[in-house]
Backbone atoms as SQL, in Angstrom:
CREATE TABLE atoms (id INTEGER PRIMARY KEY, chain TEXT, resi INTEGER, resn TEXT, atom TEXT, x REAL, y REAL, z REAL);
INSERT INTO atoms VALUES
  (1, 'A', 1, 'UNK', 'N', 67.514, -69.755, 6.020),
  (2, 'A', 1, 'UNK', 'CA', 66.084, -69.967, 6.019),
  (3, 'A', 1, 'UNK', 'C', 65.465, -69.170, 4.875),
  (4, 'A', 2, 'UNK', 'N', 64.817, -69.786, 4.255),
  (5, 'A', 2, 'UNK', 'CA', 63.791, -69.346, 3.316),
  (6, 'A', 2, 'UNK', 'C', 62.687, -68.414, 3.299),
  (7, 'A', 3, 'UNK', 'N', 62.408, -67.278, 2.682),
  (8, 'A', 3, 'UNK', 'CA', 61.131, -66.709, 3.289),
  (9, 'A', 3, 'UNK', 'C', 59.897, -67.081, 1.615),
  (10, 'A', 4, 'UNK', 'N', 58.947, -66.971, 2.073),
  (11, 'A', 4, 'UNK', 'CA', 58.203, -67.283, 0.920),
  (12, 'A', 4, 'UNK', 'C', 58.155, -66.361, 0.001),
  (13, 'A', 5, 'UNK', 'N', 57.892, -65.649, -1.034),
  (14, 'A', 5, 'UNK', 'CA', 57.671, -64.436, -2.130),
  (15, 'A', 5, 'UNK', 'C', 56.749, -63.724, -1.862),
  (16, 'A', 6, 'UNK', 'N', 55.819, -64.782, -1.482),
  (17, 'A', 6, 'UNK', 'CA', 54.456, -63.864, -1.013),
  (18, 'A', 6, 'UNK', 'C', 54.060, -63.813, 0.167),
  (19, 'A', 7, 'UNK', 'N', 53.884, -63.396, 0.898),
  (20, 'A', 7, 'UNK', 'CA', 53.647, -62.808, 2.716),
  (21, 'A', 7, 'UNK', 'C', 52.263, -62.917, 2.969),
  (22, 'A', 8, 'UNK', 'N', 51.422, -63.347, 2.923),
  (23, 'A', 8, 'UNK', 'CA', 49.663, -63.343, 3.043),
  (24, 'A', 8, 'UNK', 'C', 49.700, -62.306, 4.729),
  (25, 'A', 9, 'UNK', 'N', 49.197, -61.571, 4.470),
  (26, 'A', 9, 'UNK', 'CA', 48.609, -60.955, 5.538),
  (27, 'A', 9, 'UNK', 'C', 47.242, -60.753, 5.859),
  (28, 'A', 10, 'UNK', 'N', 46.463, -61.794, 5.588),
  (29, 'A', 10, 'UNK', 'CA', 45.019, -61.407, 5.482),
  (30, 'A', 10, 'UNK', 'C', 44.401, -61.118, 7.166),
  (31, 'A', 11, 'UNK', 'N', 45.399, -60.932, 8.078),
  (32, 'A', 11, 'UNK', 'CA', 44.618, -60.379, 9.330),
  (33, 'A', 11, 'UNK', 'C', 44.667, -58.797, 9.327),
  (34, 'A', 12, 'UNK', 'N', 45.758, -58.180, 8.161),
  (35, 'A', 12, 'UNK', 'CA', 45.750, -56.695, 8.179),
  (36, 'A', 12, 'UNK', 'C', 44.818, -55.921, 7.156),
  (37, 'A', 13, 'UNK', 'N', 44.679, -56.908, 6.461),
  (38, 'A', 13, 'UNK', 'CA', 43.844, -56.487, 4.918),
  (39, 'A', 13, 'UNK', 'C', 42.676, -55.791, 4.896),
  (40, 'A', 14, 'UNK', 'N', 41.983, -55.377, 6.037),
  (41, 'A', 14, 'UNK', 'CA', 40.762, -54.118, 6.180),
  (42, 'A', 14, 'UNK', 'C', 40.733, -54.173, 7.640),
  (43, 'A', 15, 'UNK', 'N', 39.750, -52.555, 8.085),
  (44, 'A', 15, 'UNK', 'CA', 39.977, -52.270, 9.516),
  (45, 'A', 15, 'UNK', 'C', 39.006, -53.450, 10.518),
  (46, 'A', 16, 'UNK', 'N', 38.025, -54.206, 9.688),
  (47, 'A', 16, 'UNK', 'CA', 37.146, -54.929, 10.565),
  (48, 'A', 16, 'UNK', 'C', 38.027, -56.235, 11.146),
  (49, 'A', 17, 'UNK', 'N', 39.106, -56.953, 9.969),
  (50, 'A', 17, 'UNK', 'CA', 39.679, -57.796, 10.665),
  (51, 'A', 17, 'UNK', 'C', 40.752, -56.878, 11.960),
  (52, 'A', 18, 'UNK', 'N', 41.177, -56.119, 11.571),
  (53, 'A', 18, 'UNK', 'CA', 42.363, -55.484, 12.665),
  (54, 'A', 18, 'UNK', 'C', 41.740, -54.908, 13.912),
  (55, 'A', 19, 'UNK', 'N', 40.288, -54.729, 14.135),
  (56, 'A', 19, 'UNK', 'CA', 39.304, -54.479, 14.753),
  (57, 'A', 19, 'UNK', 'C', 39.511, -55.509, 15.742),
  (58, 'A', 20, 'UNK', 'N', 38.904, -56.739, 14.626),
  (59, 'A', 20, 'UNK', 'CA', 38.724, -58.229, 15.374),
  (60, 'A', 20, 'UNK', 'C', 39.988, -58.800, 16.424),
  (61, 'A', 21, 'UNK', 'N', 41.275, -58.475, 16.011),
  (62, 'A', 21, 'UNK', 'CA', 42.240, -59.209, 16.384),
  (63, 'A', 21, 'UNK', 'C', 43.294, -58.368, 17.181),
  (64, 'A', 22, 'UNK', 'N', 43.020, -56.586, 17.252),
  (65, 'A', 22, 'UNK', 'CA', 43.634, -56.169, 18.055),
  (66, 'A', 22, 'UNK', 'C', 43.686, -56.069, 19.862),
  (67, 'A', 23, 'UNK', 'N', 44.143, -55.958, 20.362),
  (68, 'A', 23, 'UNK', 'CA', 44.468, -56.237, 21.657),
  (69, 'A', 23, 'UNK', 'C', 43.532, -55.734, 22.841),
  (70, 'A', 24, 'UNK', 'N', 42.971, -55.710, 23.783),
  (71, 'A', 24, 'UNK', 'CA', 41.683, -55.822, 24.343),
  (72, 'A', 24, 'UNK', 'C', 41.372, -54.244, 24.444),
  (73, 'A', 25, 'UNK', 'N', 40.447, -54.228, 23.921),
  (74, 'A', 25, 'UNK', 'CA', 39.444, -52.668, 24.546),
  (75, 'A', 25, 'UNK', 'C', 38.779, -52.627, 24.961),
  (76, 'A', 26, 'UNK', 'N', 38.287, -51.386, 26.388),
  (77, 'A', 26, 'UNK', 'CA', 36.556, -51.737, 26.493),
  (78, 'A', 26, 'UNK', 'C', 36.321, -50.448, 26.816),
  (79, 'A', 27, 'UNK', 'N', 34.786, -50.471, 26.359),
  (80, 'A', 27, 'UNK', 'CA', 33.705, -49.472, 26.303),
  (81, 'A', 27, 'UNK', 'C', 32.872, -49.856, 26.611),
  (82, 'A', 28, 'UNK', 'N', 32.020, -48.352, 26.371),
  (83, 'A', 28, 'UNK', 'CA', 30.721, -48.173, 27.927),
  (84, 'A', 28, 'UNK', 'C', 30.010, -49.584, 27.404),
  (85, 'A', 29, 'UNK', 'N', 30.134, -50.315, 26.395),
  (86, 'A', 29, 'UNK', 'CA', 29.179, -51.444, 25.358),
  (87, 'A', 29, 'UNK', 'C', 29.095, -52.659, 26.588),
  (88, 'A', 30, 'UNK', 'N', 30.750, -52.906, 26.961),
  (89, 'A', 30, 'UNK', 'CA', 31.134, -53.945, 27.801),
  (90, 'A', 30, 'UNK', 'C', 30.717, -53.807, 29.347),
  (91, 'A', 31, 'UNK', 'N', 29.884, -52.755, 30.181),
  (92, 'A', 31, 'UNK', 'CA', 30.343, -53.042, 31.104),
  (93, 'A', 31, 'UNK', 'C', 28.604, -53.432, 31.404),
  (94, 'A', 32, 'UNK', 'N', 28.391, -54.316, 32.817),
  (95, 'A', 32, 'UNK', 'CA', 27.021, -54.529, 33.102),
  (96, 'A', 32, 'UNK', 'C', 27.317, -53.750, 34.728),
  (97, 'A', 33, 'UNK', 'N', 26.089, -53.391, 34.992),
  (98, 'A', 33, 'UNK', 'CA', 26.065, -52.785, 36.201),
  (99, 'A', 33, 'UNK', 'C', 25.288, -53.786, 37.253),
  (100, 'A', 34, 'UNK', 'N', 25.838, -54.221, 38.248),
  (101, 'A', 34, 'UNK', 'CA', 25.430, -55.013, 39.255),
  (102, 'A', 34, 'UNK', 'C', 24.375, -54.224, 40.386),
  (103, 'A', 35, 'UNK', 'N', 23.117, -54.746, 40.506),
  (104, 'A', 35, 'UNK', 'CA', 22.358, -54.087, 41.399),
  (105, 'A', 35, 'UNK', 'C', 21.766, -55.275, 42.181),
  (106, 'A', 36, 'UNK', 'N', 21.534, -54.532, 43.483),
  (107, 'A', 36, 'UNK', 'CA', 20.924, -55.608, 44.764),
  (108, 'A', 36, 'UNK', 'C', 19.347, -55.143, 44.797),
  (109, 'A', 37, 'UNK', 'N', 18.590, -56.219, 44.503),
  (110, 'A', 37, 'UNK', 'CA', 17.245, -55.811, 44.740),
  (111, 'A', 37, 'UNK', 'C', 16.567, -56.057, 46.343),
  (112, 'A', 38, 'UNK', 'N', 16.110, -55.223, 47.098),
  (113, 'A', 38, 'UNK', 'CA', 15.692, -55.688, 47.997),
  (114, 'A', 38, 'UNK', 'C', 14.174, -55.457, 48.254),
  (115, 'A', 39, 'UNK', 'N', 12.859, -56.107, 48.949),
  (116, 'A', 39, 'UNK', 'CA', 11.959, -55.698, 49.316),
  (117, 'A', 39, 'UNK', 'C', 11.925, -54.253, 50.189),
  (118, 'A', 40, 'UNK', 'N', 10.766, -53.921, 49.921),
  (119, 'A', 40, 'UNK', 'CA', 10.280, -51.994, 50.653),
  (120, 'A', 40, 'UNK', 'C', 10.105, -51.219, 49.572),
  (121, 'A', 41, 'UNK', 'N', 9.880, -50.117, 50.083),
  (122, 'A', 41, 'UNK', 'CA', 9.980, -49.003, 49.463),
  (123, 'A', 41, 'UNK', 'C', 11.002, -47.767, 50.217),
  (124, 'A', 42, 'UNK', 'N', 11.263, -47.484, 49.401),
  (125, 'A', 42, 'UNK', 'CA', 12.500, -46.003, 49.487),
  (126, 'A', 42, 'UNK', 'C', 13.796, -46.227, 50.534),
  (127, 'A', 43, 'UNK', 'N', 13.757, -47.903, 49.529),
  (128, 'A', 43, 'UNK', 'CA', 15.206, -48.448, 50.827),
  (129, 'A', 43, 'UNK', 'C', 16.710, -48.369, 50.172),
  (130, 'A', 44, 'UNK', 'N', 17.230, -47.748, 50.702),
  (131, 'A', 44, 'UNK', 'CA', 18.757, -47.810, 50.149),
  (132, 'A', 44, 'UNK', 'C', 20.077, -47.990, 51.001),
  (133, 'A', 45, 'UNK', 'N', 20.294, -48.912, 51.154),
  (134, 'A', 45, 'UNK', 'CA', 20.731, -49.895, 52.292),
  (135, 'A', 45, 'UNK', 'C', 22.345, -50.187, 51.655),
  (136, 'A', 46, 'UNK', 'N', 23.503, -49.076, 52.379),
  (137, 'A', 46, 'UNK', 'CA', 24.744, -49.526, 51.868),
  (138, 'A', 46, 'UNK', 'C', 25.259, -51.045, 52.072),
  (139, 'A', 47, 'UNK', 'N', 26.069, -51.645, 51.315),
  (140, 'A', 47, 'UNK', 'CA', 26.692, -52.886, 51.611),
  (141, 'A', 47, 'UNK', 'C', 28.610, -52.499, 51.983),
  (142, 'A', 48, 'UNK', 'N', 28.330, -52.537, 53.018),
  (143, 'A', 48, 'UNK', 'CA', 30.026, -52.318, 53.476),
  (144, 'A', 48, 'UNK', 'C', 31.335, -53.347, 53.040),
  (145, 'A', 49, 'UNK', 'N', 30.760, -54.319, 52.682),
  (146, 'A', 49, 'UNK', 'CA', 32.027, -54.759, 51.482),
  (147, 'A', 49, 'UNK', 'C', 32.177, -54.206, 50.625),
  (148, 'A', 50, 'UNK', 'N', 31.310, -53.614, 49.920),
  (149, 'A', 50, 'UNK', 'CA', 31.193, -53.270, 48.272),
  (150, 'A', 50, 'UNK', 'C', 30.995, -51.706, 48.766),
  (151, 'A', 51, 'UNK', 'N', 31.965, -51.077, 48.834),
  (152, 'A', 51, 'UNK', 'CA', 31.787, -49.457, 49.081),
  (153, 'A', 51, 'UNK', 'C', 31.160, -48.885, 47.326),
  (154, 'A', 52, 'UNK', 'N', 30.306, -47.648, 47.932),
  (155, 'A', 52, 'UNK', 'CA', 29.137, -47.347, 46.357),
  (156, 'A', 52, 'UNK', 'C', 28.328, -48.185, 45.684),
  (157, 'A', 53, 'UNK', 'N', 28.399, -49.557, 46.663),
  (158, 'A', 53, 'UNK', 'CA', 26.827, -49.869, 45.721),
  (159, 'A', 53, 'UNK', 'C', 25.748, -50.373, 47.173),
  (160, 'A', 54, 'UNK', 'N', 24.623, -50.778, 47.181),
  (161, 'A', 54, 'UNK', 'CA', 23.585, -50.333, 47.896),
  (162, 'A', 54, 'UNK', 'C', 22.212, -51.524, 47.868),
  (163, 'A', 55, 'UNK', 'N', 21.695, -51.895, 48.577),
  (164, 'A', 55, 'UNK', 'CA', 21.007, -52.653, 48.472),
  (165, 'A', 55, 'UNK', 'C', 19.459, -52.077, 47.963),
  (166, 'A', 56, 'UNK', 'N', 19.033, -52.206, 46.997),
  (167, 'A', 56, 'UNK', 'CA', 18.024, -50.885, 46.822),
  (168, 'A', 56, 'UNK', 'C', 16.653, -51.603, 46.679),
  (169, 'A', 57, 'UNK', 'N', 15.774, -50.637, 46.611),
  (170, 'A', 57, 'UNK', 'CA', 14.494, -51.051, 46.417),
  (171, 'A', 57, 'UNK', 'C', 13.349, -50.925, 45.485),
  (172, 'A', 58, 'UNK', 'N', 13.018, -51.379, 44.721),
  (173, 'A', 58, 'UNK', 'CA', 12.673, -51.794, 43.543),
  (174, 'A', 58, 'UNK', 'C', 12.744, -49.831, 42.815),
  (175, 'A', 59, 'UNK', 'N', 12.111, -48.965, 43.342),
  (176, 'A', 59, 'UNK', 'CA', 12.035, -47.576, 43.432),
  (177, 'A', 59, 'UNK', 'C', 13.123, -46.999, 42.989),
  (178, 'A', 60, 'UNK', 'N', 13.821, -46.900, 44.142),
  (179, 'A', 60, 'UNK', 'CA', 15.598, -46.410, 43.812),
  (180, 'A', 60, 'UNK', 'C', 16.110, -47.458, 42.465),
  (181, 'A', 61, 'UNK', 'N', 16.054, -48.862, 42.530),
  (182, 'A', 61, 'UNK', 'CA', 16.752, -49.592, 41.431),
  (183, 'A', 61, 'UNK', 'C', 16.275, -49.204, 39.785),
  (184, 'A', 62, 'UNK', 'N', 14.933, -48.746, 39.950),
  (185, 'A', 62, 'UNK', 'CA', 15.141, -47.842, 38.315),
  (186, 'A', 62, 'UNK', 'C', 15.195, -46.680, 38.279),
  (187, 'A', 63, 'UNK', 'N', 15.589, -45.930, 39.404),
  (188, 'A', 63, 'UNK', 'CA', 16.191, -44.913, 39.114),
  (189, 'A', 63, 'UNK', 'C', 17.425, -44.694, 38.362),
  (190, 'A', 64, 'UNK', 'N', 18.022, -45.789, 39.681),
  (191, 'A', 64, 'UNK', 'CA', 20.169, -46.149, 39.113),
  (192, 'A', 64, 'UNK', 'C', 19.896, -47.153, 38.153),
  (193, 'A', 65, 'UNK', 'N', 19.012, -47.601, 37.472),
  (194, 'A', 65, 'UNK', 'CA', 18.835, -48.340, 36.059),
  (195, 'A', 65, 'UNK', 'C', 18.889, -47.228, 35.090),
  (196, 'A', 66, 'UNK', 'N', 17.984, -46.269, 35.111),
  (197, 'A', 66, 'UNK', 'CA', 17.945, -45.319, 34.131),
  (198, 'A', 66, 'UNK', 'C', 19.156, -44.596, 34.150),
  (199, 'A', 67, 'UNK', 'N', 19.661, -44.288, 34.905),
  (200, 'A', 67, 'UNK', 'CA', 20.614, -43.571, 35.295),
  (201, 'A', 67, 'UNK', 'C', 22.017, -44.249, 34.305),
  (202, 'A', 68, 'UNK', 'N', 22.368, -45.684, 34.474),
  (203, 'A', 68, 'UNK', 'CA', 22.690, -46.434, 34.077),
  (204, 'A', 68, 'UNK', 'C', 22.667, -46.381, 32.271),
  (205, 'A', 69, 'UNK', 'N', 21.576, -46.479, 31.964),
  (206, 'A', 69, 'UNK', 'CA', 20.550, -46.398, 30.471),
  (207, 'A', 69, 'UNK', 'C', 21.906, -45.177, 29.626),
  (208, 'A', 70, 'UNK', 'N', 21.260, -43.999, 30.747),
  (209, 'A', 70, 'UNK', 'CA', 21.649, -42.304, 30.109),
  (210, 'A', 70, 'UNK', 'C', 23.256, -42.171, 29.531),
  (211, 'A', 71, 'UNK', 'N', 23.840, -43.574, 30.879),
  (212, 'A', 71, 'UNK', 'CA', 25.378, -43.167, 30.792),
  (213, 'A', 71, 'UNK', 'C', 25.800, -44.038, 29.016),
  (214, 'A', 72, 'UNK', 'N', 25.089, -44.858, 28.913),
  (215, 'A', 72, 'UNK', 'CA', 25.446, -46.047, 27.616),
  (216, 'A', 72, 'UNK', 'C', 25.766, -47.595, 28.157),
  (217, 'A', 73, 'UNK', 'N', 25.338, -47.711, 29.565),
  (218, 'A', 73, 'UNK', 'CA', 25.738, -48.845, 29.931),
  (219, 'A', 73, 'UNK', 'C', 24.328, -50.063, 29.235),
  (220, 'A', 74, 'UNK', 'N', 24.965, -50.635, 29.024),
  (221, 'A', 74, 'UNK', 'CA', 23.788, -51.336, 28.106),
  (222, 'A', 74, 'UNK', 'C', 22.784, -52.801, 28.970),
  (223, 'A', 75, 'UNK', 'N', 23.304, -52.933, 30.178),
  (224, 'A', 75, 'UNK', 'CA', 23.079, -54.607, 30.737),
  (225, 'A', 75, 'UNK', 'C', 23.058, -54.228, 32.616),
  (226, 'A', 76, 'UNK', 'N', 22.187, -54.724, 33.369),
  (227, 'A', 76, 'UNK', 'CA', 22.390, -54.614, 34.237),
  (228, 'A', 76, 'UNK', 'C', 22.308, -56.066, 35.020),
  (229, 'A', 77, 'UNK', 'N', 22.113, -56.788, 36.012),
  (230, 'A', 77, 'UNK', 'CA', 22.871, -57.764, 36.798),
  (231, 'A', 77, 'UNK', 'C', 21.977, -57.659, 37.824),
  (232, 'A', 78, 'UNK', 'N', 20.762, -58.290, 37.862),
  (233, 'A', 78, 'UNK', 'CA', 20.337, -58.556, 39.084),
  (234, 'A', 78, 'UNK', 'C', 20.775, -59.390, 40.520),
  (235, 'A', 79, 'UNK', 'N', 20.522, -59.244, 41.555),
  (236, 'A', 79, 'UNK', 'CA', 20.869, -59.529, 42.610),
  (237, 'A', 79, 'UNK', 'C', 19.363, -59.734, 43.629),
  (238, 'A', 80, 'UNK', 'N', 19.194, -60.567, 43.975),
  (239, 'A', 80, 'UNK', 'CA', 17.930, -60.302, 45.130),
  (240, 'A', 80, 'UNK', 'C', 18.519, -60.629, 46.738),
  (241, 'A', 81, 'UNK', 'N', 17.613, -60.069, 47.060),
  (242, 'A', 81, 'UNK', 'CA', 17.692, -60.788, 48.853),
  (243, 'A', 81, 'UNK', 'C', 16.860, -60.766, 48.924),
  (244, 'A', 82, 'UNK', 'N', 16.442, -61.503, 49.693),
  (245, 'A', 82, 'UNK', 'CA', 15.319, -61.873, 49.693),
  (246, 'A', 82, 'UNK', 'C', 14.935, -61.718, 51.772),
  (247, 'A', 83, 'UNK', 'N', 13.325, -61.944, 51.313),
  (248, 'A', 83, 'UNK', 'CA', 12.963, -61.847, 53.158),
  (249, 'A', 83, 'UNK', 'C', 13.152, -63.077, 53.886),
  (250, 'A', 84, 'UNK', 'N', 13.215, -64.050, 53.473),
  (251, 'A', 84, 'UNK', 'CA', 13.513, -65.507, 53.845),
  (252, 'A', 84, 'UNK', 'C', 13.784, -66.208, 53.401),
  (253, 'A', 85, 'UNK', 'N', 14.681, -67.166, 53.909),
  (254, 'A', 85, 'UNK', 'CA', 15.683, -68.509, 52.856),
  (255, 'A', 85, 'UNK', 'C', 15.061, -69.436, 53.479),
  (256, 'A', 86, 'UNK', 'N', 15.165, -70.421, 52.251),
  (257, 'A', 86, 'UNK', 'CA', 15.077, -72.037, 53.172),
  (258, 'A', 86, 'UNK', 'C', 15.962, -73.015, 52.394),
  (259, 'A', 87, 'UNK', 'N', 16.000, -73.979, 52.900),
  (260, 'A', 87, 'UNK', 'CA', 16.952, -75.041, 52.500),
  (261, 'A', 87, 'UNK', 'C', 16.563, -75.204, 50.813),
  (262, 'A', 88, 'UNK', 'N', 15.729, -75.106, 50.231),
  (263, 'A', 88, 'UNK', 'CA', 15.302, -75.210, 48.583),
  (264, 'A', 88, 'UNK', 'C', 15.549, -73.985, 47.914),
  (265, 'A', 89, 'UNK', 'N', 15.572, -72.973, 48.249),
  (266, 'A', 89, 'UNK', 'CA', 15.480, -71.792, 47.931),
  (267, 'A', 89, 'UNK', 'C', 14.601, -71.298, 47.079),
  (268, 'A', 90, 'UNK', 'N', 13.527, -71.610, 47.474),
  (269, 'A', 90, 'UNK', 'CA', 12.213, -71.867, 46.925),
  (270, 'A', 90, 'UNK', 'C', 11.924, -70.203, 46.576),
  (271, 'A', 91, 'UNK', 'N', 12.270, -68.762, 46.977),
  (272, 'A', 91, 'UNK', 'CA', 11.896, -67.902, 46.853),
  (273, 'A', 91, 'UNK', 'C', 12.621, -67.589, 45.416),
  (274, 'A', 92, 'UNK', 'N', 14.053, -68.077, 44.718),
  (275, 'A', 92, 'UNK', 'CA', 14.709, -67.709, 43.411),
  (276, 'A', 92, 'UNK', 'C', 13.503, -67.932, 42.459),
  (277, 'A', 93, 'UNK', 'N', 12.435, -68.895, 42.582),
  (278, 'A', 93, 'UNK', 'CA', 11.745, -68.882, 41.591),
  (279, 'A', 93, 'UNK', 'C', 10.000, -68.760, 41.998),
  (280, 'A', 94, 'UNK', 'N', 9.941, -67.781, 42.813),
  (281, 'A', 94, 'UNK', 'CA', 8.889, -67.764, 43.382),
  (282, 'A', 94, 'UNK', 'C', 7.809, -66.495, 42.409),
  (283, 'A', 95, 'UNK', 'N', 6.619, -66.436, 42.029),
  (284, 'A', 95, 'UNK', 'CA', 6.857, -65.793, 41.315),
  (285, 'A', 95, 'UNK', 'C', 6.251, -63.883, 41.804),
  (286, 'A', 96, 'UNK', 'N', 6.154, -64.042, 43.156),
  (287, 'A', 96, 'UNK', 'CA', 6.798, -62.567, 43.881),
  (288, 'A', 96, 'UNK', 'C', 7.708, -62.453, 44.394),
  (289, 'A', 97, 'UNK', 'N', 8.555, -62.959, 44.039),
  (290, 'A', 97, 'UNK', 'CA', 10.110, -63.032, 44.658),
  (291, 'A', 97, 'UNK', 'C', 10.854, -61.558, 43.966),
  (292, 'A', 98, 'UNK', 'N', 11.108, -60.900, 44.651),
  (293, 'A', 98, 'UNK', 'CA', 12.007, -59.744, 44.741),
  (294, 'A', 98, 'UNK', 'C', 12.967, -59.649, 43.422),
  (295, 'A', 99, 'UNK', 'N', 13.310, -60.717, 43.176),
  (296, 'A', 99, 'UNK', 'CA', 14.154, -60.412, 40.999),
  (297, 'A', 99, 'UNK', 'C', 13.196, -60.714, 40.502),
  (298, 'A', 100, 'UNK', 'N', 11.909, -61.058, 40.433),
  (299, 'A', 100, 'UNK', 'CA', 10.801, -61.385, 39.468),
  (300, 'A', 100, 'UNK', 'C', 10.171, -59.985, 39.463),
  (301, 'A', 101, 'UNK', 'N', 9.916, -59.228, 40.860),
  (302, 'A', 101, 'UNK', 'CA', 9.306, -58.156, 40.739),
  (303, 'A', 101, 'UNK', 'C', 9.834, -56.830, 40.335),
  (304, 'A', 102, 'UNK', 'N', 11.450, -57.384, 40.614),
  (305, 'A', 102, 'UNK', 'CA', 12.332, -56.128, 40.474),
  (306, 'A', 102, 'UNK', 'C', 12.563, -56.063, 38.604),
  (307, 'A', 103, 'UNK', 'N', 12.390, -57.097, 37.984),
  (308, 'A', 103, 'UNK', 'CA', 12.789, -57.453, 36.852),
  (309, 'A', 103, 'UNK', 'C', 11.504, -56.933, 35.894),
  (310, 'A', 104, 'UNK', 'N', 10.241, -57.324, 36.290),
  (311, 'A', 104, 'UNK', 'CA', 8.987, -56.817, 35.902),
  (312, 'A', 104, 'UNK', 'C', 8.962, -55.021, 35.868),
  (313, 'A', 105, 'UNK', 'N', 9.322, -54.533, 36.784),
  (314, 'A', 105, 'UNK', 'CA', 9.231, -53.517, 36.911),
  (315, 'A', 105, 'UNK', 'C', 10.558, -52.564, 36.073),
  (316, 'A', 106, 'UNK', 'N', 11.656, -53.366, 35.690),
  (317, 'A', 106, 'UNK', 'CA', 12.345, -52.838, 34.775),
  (318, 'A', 106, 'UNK', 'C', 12.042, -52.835, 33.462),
  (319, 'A', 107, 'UNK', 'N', 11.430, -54.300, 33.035),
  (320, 'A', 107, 'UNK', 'CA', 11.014, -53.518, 31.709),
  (321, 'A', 107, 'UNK', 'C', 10.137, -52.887, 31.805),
  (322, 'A', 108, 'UNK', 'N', 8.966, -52.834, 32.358),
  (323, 'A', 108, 'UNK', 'CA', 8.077, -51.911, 32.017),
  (324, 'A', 108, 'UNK', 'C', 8.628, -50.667, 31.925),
  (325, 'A', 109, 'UNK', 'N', 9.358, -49.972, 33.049),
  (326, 'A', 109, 'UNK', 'CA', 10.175, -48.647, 32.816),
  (327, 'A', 109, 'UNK', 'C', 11.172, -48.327, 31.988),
  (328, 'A', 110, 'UNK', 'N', 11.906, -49.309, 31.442),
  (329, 'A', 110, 'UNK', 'CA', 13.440, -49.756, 30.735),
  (330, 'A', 110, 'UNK', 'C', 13.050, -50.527, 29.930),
  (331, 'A', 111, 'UNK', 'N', 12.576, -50.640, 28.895),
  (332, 'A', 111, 'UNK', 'CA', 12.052, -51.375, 27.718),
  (333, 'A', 111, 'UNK', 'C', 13.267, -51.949, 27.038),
  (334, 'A', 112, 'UNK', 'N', 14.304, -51.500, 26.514),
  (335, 'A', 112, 'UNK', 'CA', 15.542, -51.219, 25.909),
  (336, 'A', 112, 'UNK', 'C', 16.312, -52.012, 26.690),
  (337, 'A', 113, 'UNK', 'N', 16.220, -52.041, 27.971),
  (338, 'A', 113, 'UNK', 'CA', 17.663, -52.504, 28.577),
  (339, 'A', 113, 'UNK', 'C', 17.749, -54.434, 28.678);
């Protein structure tokens, strides 16, 4: 078998391609933090499937947003529950619905995130 004279390596040829194409990394850049928004105030309501995370209330949720912010986590993941379902689920886009208010109230505090 033949090899060619010249070898092109243009995936090694500077650190941004070897960056691009080396094998998976992750940092604080990649991760989003999942939070449960719930109606009240000063509610922090464990979820026993999910041991350490908490059903929180708009209050507590920018706290552990900021908190979040400080560490370098860059994205967080809303979640609502809401006080009542119905067959439409007319409250996901309601516009006091518990991720509308919880979401309002993050940027205003969390501008950045």
């Amino acid at each position: 078998m033949l090899f060619p004279d010249y070898r092109p390596r243009r995936l090694r040829q500077n650190e941004a391609f070897r960056r691009m194409i080396r094998e998976t990394h992750l940092s604080v850049d990649d991760f989003i933090l999942p939070l449960f928004a719930i109606n009240g105030s000063d509610v922090q309501n464990p979820i026993p499937s999910m041991p350490g995370h908490f059903q929180l209330s708009v209050d507590h949720l920018i706290k552990t947003a900021a908190s979040a912010v400080d560490l370098g986590i860059p994205a967080v993941m809303l979640f609502g529950i809401p006080q009542a379902k119905d067959p439409l689920g007319t409250r996901a886009y309601a516009d006091d619905g518990i991720v509308q208010k919880a979401t309002r109230a993050l940027k205003d505090k969390l501008p950045d995130l």
